[in-house]
Structures are given as C-alpha cells and as structure tokens.
C-alpha positions, 0 to 999 in steps of 0.5 A: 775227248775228240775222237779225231784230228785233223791232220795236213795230208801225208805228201803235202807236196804232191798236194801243194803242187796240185793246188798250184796247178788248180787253174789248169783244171775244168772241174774242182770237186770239193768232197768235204768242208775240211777239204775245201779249208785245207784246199783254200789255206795251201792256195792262199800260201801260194797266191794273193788272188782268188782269181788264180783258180782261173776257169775252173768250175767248182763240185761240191758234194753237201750243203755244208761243203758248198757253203764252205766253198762260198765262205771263200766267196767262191760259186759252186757250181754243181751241187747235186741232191744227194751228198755221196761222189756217185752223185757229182758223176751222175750229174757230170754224165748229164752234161754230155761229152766229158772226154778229156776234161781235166778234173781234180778231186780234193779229197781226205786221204782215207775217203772212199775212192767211188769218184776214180774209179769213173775215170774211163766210164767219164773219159776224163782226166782225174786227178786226186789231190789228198787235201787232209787226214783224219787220225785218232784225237787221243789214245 
C-alpha cells in the first residue's frame, strides 16, 4: 500500500501565480522531481511555450530533480554535489553579490525551510512557491 500522495498545494492560486510570474525571476530552484512535474504541469496550463520562463536560470538540488528538469528539455544550471538546499546557497554565495536577485523556490508545503532562512545572509529576493503536498496514501 502506498504510504503517501501526492497532492496539489494548499493555495493553489497563490502557486499559479508564482508560476506565472516565473519569467521575472533570475533564479528557479527546483528541490524535488515532484516539484519540477508540478511546477511544469501548472506552466504549461498557462502558457504554450517553454520559452515563457524567460532568463531565469534554473537550481536543482539532486541528479533526479535535474533530470527532471531536463525531461522538460530545460538546462539546469547549478546542480551542486551535495543534494540538501544548504548546498544551492553555498554555490549561490560562490557567485558573488547576489543582492536583490530575485529567486523563486518551488518547493513541497512540508519541505524543511534551510533555503529561506538565507534571504538577508543572500541579500536576495526569495520567494516560495508550495508546488505540492505529500498526505498519508491510506489509512
């Protein structure tokens, strides 16, 4: 019996609209392969055209989220060796001044939060989009 499910995110309205705006962020970070099938399934619902992400360049925390990512024929652009949000931060400092980037985190609702409590180390703008909720598969 499966032990959980997957299930759209609590406010998916808030995420829709975060999805929508995807092209006005410098960074997109992917946390989970569920993540990145949820982000793209509410993308293509409101555009035709991969193209809409606009110059957002793309995070992946894991070989399996990066190759989710390029499922969508998309290029991940950081991927770092180890597979835990502190990692994508570690990278992101290694890049320099990251003052008032725009960063969105697509992220499941329950996920630990390591990624936003960087916001004023980063200096960045970081938003969360909750793109999907794990619940209990049976009771």
């Amino acid at each position: 019996m499966p032990t959980i499910r997957i299930e759209p995110p609590s406010n998916l309205r808030a995420f829709a609209e975060l999805v929508q705006d995807a092209h006005t962020y410098d960074w997109i970070v992917f946390t989970s392969p569920n993540g990145v099938t949820a982000f793209f399934e509410m993308f293509y619902k409101l555009y035709d055209d991969a193209r809409e992400i606009g110059g957002a360049r793309i995070a992946a925390i894991g070989p399996a989220t990066a190759q989710r990512v390029r499922d969508f024929h998309l290029k991940v652009d950081l991927q770092p060796e180890e597979f835990v949000a502190e990692a994508v931060l570690r990278e992101f400092k290694k890049q320099g001044d990251l003052e008032n980037l725009r960063i969105l985190i697509a992220r499941a609702e329950e996920a630990r939060t390591a990624t936003e409590g960087a916001r004023k180390p980063l200096g960045a703008i970081v938003d969360v989009a909750f793109t999907y909720k794990t619940v209990c598969g049976a009771e």
